[in-house]
C-alpha positions as CSV (number, residue, x, y, z in Angstrom):
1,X,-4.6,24.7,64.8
2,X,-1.3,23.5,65.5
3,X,0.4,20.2,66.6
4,X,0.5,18.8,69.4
5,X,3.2,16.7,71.5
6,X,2.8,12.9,72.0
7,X,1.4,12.4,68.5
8,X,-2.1,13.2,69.4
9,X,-3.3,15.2,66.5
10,X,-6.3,17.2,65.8
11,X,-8.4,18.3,62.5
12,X,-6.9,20.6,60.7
13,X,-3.2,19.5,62.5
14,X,0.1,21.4,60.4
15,X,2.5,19.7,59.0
16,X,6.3,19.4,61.6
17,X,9.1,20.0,58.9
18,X,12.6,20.1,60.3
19,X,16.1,19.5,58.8
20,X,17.7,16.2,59.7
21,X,20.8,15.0,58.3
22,X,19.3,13.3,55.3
23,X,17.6,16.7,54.3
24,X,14.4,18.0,54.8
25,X,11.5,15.9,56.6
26,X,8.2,16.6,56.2
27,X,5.4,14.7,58.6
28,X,2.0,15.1,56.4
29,X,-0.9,14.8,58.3
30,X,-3.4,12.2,56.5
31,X,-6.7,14.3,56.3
32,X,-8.4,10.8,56.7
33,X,-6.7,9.3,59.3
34,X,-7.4,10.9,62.5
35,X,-3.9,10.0,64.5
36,X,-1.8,9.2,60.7
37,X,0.8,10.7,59.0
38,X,3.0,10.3,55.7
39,X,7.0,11.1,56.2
40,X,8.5,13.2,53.2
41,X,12.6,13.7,53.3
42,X,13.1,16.2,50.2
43,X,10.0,15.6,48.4
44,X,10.3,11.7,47.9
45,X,7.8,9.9,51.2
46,X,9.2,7.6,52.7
47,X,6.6,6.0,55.7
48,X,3.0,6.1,56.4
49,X,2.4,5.4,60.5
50,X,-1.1,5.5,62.0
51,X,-0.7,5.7,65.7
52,X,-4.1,4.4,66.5
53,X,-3.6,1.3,64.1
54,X,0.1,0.3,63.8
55,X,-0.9,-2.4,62.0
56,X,-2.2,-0.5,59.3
57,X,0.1,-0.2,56.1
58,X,-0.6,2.3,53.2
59,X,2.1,2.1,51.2
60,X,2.0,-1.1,48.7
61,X,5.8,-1.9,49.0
62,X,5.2,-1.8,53.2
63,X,2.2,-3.9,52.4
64,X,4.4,-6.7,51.1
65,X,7.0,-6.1,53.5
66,X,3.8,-6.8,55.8
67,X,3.0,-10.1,54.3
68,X,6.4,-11.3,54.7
69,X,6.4,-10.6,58.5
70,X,3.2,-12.7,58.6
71,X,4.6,-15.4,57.5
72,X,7.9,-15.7,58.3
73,X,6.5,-17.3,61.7
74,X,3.3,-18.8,63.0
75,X,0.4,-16.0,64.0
76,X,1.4,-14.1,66.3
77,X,4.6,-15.3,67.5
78,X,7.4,-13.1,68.9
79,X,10.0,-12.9,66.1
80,X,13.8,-11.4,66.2
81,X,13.5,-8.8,63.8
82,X,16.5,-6.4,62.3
83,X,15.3,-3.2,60.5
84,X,18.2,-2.2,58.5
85,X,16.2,1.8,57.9
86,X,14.4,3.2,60.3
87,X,12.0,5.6,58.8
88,X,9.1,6.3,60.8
89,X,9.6,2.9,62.4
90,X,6.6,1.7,60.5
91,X,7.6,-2.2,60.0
92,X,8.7,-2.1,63.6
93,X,5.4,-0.7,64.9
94,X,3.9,-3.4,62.8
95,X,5.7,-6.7,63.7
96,X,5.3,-5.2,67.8
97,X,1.1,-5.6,66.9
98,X,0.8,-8.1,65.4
99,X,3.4,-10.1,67.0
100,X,3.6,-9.1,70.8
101,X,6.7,-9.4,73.1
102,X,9.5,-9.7,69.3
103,X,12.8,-8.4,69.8
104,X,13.4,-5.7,67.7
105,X,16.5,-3.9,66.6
106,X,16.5,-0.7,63.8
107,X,19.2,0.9,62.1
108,X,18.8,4.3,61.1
109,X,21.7,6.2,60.5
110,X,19.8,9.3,60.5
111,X,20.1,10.4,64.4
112,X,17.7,13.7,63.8
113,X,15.6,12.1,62.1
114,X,15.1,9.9,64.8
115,X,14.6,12.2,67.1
116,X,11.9,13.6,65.5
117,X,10.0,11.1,64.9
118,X,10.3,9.8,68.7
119,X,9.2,13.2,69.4
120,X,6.3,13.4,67.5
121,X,5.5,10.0,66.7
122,X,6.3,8.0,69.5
123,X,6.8,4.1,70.2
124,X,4.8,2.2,72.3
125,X,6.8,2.3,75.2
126,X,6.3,-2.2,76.0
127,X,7.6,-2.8,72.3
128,X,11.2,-4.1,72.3
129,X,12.5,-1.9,70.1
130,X,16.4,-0.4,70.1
131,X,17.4,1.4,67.8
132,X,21.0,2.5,66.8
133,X,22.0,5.8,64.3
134,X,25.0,4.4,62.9
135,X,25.4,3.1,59.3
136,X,23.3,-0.1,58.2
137,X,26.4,-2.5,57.8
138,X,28.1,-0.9,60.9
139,X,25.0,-1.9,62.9
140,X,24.5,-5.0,61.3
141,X,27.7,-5.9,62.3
142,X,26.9,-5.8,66.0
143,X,24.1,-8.2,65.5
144,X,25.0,-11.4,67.1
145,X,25.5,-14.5,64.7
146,X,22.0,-16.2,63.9
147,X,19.9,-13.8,66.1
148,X,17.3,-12.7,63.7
149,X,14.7,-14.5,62.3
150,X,13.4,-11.8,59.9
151,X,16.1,-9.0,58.4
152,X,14.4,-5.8,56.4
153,X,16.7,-4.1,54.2
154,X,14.8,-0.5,53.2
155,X,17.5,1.9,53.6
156,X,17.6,4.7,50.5
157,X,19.9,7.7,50.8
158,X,18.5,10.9,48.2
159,X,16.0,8.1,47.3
160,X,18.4,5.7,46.3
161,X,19.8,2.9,48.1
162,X,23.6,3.0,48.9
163,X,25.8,0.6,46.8
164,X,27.2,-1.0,50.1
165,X,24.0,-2.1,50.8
166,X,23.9,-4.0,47.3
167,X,26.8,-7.0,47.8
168,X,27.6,-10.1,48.0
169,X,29.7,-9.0,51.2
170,X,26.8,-7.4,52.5
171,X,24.6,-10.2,52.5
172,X,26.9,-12.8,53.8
173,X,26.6,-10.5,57.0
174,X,23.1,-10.9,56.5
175,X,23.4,-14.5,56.4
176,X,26.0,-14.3,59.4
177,X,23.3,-12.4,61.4
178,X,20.2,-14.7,60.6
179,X,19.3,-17.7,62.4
180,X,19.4,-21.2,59.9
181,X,16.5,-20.8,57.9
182,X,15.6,-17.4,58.6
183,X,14.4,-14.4,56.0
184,X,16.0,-11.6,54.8
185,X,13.2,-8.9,52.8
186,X,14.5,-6.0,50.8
187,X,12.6,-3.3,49.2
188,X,14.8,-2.5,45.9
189,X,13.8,0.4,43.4
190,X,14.3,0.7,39.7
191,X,12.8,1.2,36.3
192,X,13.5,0.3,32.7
193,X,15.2,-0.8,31.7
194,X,15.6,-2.6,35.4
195,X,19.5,-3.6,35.4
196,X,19.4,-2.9,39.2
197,X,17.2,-5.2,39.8
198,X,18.1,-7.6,38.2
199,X,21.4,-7.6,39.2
200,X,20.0,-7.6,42.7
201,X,18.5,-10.7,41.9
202,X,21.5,-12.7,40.9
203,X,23.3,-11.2,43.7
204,X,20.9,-12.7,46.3
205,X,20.8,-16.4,44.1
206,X,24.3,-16.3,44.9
207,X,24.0,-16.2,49.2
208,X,20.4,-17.9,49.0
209,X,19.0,-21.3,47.9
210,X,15.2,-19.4,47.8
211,X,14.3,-16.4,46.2
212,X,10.3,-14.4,45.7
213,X,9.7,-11.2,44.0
214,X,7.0,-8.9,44.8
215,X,6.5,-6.4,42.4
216,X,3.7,-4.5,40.6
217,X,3.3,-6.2,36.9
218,X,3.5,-3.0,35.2
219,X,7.4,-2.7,36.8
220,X,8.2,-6.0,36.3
221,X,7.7,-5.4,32.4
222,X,9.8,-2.5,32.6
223,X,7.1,0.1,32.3
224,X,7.5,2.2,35.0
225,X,9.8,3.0,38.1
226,X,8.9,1.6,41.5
227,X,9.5,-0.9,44.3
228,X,10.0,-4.5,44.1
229,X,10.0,-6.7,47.4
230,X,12.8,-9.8,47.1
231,X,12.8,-12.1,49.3
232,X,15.4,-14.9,50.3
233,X,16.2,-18.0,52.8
234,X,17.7,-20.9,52.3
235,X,14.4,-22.9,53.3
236,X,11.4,-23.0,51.1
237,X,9.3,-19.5,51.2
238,X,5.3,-19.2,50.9
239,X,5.2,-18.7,47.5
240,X,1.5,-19.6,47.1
241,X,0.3,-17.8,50.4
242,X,2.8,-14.7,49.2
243,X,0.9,-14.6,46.0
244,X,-2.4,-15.1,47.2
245,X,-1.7,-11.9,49.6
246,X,0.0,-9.6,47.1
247,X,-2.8,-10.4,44.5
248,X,-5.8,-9.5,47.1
249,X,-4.0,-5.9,47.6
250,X,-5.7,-2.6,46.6
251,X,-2.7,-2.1,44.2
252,X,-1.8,-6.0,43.1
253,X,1.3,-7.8,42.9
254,X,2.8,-10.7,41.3
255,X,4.9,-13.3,42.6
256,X,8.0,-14.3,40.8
257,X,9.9,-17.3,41.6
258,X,11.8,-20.1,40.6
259,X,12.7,-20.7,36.6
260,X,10.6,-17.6,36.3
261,X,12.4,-15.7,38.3
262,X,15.8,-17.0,37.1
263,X,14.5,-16.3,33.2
264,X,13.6,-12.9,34.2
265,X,17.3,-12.0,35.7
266,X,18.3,-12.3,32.1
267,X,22.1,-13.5,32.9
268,X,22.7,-10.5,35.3
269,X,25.4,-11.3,37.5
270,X,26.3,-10.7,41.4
271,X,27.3,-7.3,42.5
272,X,30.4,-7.9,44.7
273,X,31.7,-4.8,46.9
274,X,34.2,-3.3,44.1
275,X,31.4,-3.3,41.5
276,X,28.4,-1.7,43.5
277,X,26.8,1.4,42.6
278,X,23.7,2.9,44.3
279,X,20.2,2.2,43.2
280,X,19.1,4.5,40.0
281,X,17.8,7.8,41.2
282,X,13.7,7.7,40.5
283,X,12.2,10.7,37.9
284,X,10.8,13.6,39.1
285,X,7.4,11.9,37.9
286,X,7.8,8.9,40.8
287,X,6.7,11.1,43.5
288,X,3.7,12.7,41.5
């Protein structure tokens, strides 16, 4: 059997691969999940979106990304919300559940890829949602000064992020574009011997007077590649309710924070536009 249009899927449902401008997306059908499907662009995925349960994340870096979202405000209240990467519009879907009548905007700058996923997975049509298919620090810069309350950087180009999106001048537009005290959340990727990372650290402690790390243990000691969640404000986060959450995960995390965290950036200094390189591109083995 086939697919079928508005999302609604069926046992046995194909995979829809297409071309978009970022190269070749996959939407995997999740054999367990009746109305659920994982997005693949050139072998590395990318979302996980059940369309019966928005609020349902599978991947452990969008878990944390979760956690942050439910607790950068009171239960259930509408948030301002910028989504610099789009994706299957996962987070979106998840802060419209769980927090009703937000004000969302994404960036994606990949306008086919967008399309399909409308197409095939499509929004709720009562979530605020815009997005815009332009370039993550182009449409950041349209966001007016302190809108959000919550900004999500996950943008990754050929899995890796772009070194644009890893400055000092990049996140004084974040600061620009988040309201006083508000959160900014962005999923980084490295491995050993993690000088990405870390640098991403220091460049953050340079714009933010808070910091948290989310991370697996075994990345954080260097062992493997994957995705660590750092988060900043210039307020005090919920460390202890942020650990409590990433420890009680099917995969668990650990918190970083403080003279911890500091000690752990091992003198690494802030990336400024003239210096930034894209993330490190992950081994064939990260997608295994």
């Amino acid at each position: 059997m086939g697919k079928s249009r508005s999302g609604r899927r069926r046992a046995g449902a194909e995979a829809v691969v297409e071309s978009v401008d970022g190269g070749l997306a996959e939407l995997i059908p999740d054999r367990e999940r009746a109305r659920a499907w994982t997005l693949v662009i050139d072998g590395a995925p990318q979302s996980h979106v059940d369309l019966d349960d928005p609020a349902y994340l599978s991947f452990e870096y969008q878990r944390r990304l979760g956690h942050v979202i439910d607790l950068v405000a009171p239960p259930g209240r509408p948030v301002h919300a910028v989504h610099l990467g789009g994706g299957a519009l996962t987070l979106a879907r998840y802060v419209a559940a769980t927090r009703p009548r937000s004000t969302q905007q994404v960036v994606e700058r990949d306008a086919a890829l967008v399309q399909l996923v409308r197409r095939e997975l499509p929004l709720d049509p009562n979530a605020r949602i815009r997005v815009r298919s332009v370039d993550a620090r182009e449409g950041l810069a349209k966001v007016p000064d302190g809108w959000a309350d919550l900004v999500i950087t996950d943008v990754f180009s050929g899995a890796r992020t772009p070194a644009h999106l890893t400055s000092t001048e990049f996140l004084d537009d974040v600061r620009r574009a988040l309201k006083p005290g508000g959160v900014h959340a962005a999923n980084l990727a490295d491995g050993p011997p993690l000088t990405h990372l870390r640098g991403q650290i220091a460049t953050a402690a340079a714009r933010f007077e808070q910091l948290a790390l989310v991370a697996d243990p075994t990345v954080l000691r260097g062992k493997r590649f994957g995705n660590a969640v750092l988060v900043a404000s210039d307020l005090p986060l919920p460390v202890a309710e942020l650990t409590r959450r990433a420890a009680s995960d099917p995969h668990p995390g650990r918190v970083e924070h403080g003279r911890t965290l500091t000690h752990f950036t091992g003198g690494a200094v802030p990336v400024t536009d003239l210096a930034a390189v894209a993330s490190p591109a992950p081994p064939a083995s990260a997608f295994q």
